[in-house]
N, C-alpha and C positions, 0 to 999 in steps of 0.2 A: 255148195258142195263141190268135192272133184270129181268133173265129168269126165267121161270119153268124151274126145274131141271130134265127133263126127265131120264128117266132109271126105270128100273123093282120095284117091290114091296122090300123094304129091309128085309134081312132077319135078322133071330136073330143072333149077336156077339158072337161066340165060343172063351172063353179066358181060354188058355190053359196055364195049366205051360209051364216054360223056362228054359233054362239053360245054361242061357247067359255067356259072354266073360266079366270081369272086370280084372283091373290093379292090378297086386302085389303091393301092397305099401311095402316100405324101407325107414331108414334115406334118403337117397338120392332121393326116388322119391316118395311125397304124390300125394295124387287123386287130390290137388287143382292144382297141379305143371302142370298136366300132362295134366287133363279135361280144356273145356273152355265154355266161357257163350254162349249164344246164337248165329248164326254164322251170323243170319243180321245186328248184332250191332257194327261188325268191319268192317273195312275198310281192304284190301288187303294188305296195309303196315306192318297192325301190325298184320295181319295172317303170312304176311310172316315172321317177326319178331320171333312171336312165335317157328316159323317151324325151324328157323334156330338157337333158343338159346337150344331147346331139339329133339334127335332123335326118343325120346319116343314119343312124344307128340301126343295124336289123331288127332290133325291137319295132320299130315302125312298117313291118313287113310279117312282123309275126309275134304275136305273145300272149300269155295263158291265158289272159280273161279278154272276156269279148270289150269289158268296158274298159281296157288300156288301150286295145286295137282299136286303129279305125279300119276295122278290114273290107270297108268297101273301097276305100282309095289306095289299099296294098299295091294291087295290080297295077295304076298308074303311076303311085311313086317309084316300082322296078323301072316300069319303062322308061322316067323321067331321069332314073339313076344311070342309067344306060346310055339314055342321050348326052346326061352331063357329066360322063366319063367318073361317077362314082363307082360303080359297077363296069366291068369289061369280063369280054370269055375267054376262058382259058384260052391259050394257043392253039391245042389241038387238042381232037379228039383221041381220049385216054380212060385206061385205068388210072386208081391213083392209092398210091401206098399211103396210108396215113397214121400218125401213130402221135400217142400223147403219153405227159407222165405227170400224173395230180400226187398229189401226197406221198411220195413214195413209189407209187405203183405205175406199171410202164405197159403199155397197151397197143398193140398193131395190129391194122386191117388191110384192106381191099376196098375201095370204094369205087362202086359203078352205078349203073342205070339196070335195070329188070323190066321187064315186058312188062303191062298189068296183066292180068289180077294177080296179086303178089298172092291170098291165102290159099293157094294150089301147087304150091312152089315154096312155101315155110310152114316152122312145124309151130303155133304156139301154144305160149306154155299158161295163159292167165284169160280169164272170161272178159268180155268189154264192156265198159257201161251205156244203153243207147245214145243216152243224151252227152256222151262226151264224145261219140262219133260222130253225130248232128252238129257240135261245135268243130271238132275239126274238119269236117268236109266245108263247114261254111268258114272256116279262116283259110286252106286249102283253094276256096273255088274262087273267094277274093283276089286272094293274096297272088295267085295263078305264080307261085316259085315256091320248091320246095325248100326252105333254109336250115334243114336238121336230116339227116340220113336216118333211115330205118334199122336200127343195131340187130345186127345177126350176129352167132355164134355157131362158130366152124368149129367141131373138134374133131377131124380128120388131121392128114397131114396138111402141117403149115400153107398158106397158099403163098406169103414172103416168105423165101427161101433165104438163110444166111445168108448165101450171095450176093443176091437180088439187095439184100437191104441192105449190105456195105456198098451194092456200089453206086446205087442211086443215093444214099447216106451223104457221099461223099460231095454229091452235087448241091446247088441254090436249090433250095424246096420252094415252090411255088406261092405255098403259102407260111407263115411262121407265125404263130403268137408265143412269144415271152413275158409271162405277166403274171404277180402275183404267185411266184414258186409254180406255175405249171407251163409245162411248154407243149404245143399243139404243133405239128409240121406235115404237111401234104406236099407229097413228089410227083408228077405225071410219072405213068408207063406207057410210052408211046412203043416200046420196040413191041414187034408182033408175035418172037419168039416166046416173051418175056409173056407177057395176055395168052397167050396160049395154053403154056405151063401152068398158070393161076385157074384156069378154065379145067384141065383137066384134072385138078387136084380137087375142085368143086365140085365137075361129075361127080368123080369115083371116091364120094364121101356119102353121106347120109343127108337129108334135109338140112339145111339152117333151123337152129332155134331163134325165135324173138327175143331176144333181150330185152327192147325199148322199142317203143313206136305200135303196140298192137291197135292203138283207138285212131293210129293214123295208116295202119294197114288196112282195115276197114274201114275208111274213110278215101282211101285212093282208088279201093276196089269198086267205090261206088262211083266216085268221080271217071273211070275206063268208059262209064257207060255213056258218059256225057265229051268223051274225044279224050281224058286224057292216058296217055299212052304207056310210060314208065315211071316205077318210083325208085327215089334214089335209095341206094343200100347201101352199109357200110361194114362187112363181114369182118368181125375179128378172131382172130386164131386165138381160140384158147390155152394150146398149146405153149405158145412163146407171149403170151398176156397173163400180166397178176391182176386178175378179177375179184371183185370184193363181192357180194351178196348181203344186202344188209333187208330190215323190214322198214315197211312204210307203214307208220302210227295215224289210227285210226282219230278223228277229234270228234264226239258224237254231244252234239250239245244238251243240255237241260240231263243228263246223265249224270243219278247223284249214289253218293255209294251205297243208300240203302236199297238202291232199285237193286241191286248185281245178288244180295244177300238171300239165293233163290236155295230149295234143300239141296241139299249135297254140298255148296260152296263153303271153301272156307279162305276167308281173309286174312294174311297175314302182313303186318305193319314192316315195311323193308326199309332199310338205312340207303339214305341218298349213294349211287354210283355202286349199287348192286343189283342193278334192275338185268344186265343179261345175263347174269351167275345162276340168278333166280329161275330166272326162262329155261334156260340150260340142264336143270334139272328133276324136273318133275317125276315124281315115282311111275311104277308099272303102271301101263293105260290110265294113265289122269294128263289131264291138260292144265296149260298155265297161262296166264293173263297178267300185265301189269297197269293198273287202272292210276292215273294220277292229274292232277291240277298242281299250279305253281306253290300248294302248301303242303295237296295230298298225295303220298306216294305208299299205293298199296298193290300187295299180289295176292288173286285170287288164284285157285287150285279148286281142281273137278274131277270128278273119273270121269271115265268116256261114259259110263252108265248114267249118272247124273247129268252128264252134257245134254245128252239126248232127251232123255225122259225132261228136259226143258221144253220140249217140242217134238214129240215123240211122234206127230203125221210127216216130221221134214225125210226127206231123202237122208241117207248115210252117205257120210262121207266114205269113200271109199277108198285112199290111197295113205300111205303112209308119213307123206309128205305135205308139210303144212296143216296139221291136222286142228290145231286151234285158229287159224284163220276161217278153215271150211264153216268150224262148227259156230264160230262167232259170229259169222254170216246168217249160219241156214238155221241153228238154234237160237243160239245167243240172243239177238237182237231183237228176234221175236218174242221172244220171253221178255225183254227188258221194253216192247211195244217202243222201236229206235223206227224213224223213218230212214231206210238208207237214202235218200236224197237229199238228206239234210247233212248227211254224212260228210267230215272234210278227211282228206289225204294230207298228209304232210312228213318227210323226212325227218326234218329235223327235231329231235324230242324234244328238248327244249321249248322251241318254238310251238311244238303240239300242246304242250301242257300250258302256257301263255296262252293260248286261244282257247283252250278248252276253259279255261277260268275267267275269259271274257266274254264266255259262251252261255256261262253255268250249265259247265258240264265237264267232262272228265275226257282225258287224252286215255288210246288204249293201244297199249303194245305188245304185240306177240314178237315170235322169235324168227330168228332165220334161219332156213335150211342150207345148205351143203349147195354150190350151184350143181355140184355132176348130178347131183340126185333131181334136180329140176330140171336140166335136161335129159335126164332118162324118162323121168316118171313124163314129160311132155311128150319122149319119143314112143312110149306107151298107149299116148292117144287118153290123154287125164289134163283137165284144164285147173286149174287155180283161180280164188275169186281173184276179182279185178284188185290192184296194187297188193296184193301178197309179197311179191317182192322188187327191189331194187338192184340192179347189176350194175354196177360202173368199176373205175368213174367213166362220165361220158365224155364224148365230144364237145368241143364248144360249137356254140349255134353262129349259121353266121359264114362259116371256113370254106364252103363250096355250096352253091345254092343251084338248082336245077329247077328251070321253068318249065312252065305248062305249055304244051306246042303250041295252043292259042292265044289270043291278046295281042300279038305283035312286042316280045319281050326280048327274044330270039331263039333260035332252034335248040336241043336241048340235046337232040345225038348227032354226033359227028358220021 
């Protein structure tokens, strides 16, 4: 369901300089070679793919399943990269403007270091799964570098200022990937006027919402307990960012269409490349579903009275935002006797309804909401089930990496 977000008053965001871990570049090894795009957007074949065509590669410091990682030797391969001049730290301690543009769309942050415990200091917007924060804290406690920033969303004023961005724009960016139509670029902010300004536009805003990273906010916050100090953040203005909001399709296996056929539902047979029109419009209070395998592509339709009366002991949903996710969680699934453990996540449709038919079982896709409306209903104090939604595009992994003050890897603030 969507909860209140229980937890204490948030406090204000300390964003300190850093002096993070990036990749030497050589002929032989650029930052596109070696970084990678976002890590829920592969599959395990071509993580491991990756892993085994470069020794450099950040995949071998971090990546989605534990059986690609070898994340007990994370920690010494840093140090080993450091020694052998794979890895070097920035110049100084800084802020650092960083900005990217995937498909069209063009994206600017902030990125620094934060005191732990980061959830006392952001707002979010999605519930966690335990056992995915037990996985990241132990790739995390291995790996002792963090190599992906935690995506925060500023919708105050800008914290890069026009100015600010023409004129460091104009200089070597520290880091560059061009590759594949997307370009990724990080500037240091070493002037102290310039961090100042960034600082006080962060006060005198509202909390950070989470965009990405909440199984690894709760997994830092536990790690505080055990010496480690800050986690890396990466604040983007909403503002002067074209942000996309898309859903993450649920893959639930042995899920066959006669299970879904509960009273009140009704099935309707949908023509390929109609599936978010569909989503987009369901009548007064009924909800929508798009249930499909690589042959079947069907939409069910509910009223919220039907939804419920599936499981008529769960909690209501209460917000107005994501309301077939809530219910396909706390009703749905239950009526359909789904183990969420078994449950896969996956972006890409495509690729969900491939797995769901090598599953015997069905891909299931709800709709996306509005991001303003997920950061309101978050700043309301209302959670979303886990992977509701998707905010990018992201960061590539990889582009500035922040170690753990321990291991002997090197210091992490300047």
């Amino acid at each position: 369901m969507t909860s209140p977000a229980a937890g204490p008053a948030r406090l204000k965001l300390q964003l300190r300089a850093m002096r993070p871990l990036i990749y030497r570049t050589t002929p032989q090894r650029s930052a596109a070679a070696v970084t990678v795009g976002p890590l829920d957007v592969w599959d395990d074949e071509h993580v491991a793919r990756l892993v085994q065509q470069r020794t450099d590669h950040v995949l071998h410091l971090v990546a989605p399943t534990a059986e690609v990682q070898q994340s007990e030797a994370a920690g010494s391969t840093a140090r080993a990269w450091l020694d052998d001049a794979v890895l070097t730290q920035a110049p100084a301690p800084a802020l650092f403007a960083w900005t990217w543009e995937v498909a069209g769309r063009q994206v600017q942050g902030v990125a620094g270091a934060v005191p732990l415990p980061l959830a006392d200091k952001t707002v979010p917007h999605e519930r966690v799964r335990a056992a995915t924060v037990d996985l990241r804290e132990r790739q995390l406690d291995h790996a002792r570098v963090q190599a992906e920033p935690i995506l925060l969303l500023h919708d105050g004023d800008p914290l890069l200022s026009a100015a600010l961005v023409e004129r460091i724009g104009s200089g070597q960016p520290l880091v560059d990937v061009d590759a594949a139509g997307e370009r990724h670029r990080v500037w240091p902010i070493t002037d102290a006027d310039d961090q100042r300004a960034i600082r006080n536009r962060l006060s005198a805003s509202a909390a950070p919402v989470v965009a990405d990273g909440h199984h690894r906010v709760a997994a830092l916050d536990r790690l505080a307990q055990r010496g480690w100090v800050d986690g890396m953040v990466l604040i983007v203005d909403t503002a002067t960012s074209d942000l996309s909001l898309t859903s993450v399709h649920r893959v639930v296996p042995g899920l066959r269409r006669a299970t879904v056929v509960t009273a009140g539902a009704q099935l309707v047979e949908l023509p390929e490349g109609t599936e978010a029109a569909w989503l987009a419009s369901p009548g007064p209070d009924h909800l929508r579903w798009v249930l499909a395998d690589e042959s079947t592509l069907v939409g069910l339709d509910m009223s919220l009275q039907a939804a419920r009366a599936t499981n008529p002991a769960a909690a209501r949903c209460s917000t107005p935002v994501a309301l077939d996710a809530c219910h396909l969680h706390s009703h749905l699934f239950d009526a359909w006797r789904v183990d969420e453990r078994r449950v896969d996540y996956v972006h890409d449709w495509q690729e969900a309804r491939r797995r769901a038919g090598a599953r015997n079982g069905l891909a299931v896709r709800i709709a996306a909401p509005q991001l303003s409306r997920i950061i309101d209903v978050a700043r309301d104090g209302h959670l979303l089930p886990p992977k509701a939604t998707s905010i990018g595009p992201k960061p590539r992994v990889g582009m500035l990496m922040l170690p753990a003050p321990q291991g002997g890897i090197g210091g992490s603030i300047g």
